[in-house]
N, C-alpha and C positions, 0 to 999 in steps of 0.2 A: 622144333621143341627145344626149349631154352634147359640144359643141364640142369638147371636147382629147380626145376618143374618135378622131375622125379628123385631126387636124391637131396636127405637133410642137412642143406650146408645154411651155414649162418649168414645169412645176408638180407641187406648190406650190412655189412662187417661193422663190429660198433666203435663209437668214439669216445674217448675218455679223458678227461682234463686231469692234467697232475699238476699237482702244486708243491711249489718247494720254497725254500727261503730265499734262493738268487733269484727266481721267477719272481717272488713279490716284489723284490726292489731293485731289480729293471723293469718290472712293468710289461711282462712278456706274458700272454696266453698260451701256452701252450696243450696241444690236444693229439693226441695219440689216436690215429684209426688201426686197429686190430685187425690187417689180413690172415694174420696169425691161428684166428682164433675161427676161420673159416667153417675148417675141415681139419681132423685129424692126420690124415692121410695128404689131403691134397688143398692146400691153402697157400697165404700170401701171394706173389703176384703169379710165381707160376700158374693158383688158377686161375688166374685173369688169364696168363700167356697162353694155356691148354684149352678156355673155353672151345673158343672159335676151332680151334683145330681137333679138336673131340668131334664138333658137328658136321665139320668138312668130312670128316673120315667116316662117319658113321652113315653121314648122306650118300657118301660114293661108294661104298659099302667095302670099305675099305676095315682088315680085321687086325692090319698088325700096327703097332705104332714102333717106328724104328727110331733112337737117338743116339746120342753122345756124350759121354761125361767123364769127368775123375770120380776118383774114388771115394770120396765125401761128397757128392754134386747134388744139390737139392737136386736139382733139375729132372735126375733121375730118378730121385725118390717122388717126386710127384709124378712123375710119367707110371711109374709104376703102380702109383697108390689111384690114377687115374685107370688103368687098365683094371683093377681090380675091381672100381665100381663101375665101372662101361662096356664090360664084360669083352675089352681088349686083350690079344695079344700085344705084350710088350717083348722086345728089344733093347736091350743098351750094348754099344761096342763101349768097353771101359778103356782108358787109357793107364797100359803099363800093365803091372802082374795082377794079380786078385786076391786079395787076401783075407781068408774065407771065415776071419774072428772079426773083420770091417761088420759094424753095427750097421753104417749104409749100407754095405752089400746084402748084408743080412734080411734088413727090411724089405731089401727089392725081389731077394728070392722069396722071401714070404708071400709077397704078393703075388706071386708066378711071373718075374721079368726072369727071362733068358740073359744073361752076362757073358760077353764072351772079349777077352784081353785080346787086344794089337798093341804089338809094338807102340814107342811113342814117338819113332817116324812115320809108324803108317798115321798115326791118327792125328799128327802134326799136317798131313797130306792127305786129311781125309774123303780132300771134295777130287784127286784124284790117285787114291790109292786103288790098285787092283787088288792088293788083300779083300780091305771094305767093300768095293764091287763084289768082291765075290761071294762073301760073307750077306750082303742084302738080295742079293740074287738068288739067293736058294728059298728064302720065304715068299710065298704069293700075297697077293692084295695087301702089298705093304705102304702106310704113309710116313713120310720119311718129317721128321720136326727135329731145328738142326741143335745144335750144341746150345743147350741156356734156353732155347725155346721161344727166341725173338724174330717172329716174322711177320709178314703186314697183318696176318690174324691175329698174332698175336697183341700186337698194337692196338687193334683196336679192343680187341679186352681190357686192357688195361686202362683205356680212355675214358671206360666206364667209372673206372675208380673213381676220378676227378667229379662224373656228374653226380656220383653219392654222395661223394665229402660235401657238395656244394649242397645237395636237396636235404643232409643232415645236420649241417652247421648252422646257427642263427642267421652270422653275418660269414660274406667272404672270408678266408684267410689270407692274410696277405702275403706270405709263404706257404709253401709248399714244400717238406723236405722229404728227403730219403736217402736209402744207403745204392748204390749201383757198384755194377759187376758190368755188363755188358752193355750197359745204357737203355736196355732194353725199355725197363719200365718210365721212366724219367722221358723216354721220348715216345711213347702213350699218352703222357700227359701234356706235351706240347702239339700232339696232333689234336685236341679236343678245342673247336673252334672255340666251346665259350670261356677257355682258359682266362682266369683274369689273376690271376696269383702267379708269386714269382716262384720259380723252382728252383731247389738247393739239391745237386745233386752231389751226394759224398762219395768218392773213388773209394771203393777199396783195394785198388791194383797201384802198387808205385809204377804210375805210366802219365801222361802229359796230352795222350789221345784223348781221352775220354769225350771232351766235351766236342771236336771234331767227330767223331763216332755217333755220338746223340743227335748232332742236327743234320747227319747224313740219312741217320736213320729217318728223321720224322723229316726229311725231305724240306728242310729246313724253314719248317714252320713254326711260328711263334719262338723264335732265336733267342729276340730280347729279354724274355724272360726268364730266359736257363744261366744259372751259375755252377761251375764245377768246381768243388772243394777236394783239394788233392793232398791237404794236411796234416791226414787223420788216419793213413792207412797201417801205422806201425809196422814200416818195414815193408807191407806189399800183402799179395792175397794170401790171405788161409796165415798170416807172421801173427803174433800177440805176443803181449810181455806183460811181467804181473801189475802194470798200471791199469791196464785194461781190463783186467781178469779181476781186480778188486774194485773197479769203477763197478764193471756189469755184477759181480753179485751185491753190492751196495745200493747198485737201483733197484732191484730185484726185492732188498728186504723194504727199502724205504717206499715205492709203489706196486710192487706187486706185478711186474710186469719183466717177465724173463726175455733176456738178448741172447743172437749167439754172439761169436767172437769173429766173426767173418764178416759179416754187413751191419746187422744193427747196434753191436755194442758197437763199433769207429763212430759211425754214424751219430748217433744219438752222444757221447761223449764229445766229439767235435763239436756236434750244436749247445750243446750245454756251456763248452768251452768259451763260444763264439758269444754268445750271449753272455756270461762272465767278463767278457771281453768287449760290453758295448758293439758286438758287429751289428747287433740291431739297434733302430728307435724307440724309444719305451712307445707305449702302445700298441706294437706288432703284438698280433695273434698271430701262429703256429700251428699248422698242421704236421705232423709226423707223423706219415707211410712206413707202418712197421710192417716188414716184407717177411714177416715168417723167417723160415731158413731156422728151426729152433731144433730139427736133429741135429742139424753140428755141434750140438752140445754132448753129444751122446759120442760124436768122432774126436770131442776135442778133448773127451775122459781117455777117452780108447789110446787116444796118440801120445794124451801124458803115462798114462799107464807103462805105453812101452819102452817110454824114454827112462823108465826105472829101472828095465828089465837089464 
């Protein structure tokens, strides 16, 4: 039984053409698909990454779902907001102390996820810390979904993404963008045989792996067609400065379409840039994979907030 069979999630997620004035005169189509707009609780790509692994678990009858994140980590706010409509127990060992005013943390105890802090050597070593053994050891029928949520299940959830865009768009797009974190989703969409679009994947980590990462991940299929944009991450994961903080609320009032400050405002301003910048051909159409991730708006109040204090 396919997840969105019993539970109202919006799918396929819809697409939407914005129009701007650089868009007219490059000559660029550009079209936004909403994973965003899935699910309140559990959307963008994590639920593409949690499909397959919700049914694995619920098939082996397995009750706990065990992860790993920081303290702002979509990852686990979907794991959580998953559990609560799959009538899972959830899990997160959080990395570092807990801090019990975190809007993330907040959301995930609402939902009934257990939180419990390690060190952040144990959880830098988490595939062999005896802390963590001991810690997952105590719950039964536990399924274990690792940090970020990218595993060959999860792959192919996200694969699906691509056959939507394609069965909902007129024509091909001839790019494909997105914002990545762990490459996870970006290399879903180069496992999907009938990939014919080029994929732009935006780092949000100041790191130089990424693109090594992505075609390990998809086992290095369809290579040629993955580009990694390392240009845009200001400063590196979870950094922003007020150029980007008045870019994303300027997109926000001009299309109506809210970013956070971790994946999709770099993202979506890199490509704006890029195209500004002639990096495409006038008559390239556009697809952009908005990946959700929109509580961190809620952690990125919370964090300015305390930086007053």
């Amino acid at each position: 039984m396919e997840p969105e069979d019993t539970i109202a999630f919006n799918l396929p997620s819809p697409i939407m053409e914005i129009k701007s004035e650089i868009l007219d005169t490059k000559n660029i189509a550009l079209f936004v698909k909403r994973e965003d707009l899935i699910h309140p609780w559990l959307s963008g790509n994590k639920y593409r990454k949690l499909k397959y692994n919700i049914l694995k678990a619920k098939s082996n009858d397995k009750t706990t779902f065990v992860t790993f994140g920081g303290a702002f980590s979509n990852h686990i706010v979907a794991t959580a907001g998953a559990g609560k409509l799959y009538g899972l127990k959830t899990l997160s060992i959080i990395r570092g102390e807990i801090d019990e005013d975190n809007p993330t943390l907040s959301f995930c105890r609402e939902m009934g996820m257990q939180l419990i802090p390690v060190s952040r050597q144990a959880y830098r070593n988490k595939e062999s810390s005896e802390e963590i053994k001991n810690i997952i050891q105590r719950f039964p029928d536990v399924y274990l979904v690792p940090e970020g949520g990218t595993n060959t299940l999860a792959l192919q959830g996200v694969s699906e993404m691509l056959s939507e865009i394609y069965a909902q768009m007129q024509a091909i797009p001839i790019a494909i963008v997105l914002p990545c974190g762990t490459g996870g989703t970006a290399a879903g969409m180069l496992i999907n045989p009938d990939l014919k679009s080029r994929v732009l994947a935006f780092s949000s980590l100041k790191s130089n792996h990424l693109y090594d990462e992505i075609i390990n991940l998809a086992n290095g299929k369809n290579q040629e067609f993955l580009t990694v944009i390392n240009d845009y991450h200001f400063g590196g994961y979870g950094d922003w400065d007020n150029t980007l903080l008045d870019f994303i609320s300027q997109f926000e009032i001009e299309h109506n379409i809210p970013l956070d400050h971790v994946y999709n405002g770099k993202a979506m301003y890199g490509l704006l840039d890029m195209i500004k910048n002639d990096y495409f051909n006038p008559g390239t159409s556009i697809c952009y994979i908005h990946t959700g991730g929109l509580q961190g708006r809620a952690g990125l109040e919370y964090i300015k907030s305390k930086r007053k204090r």
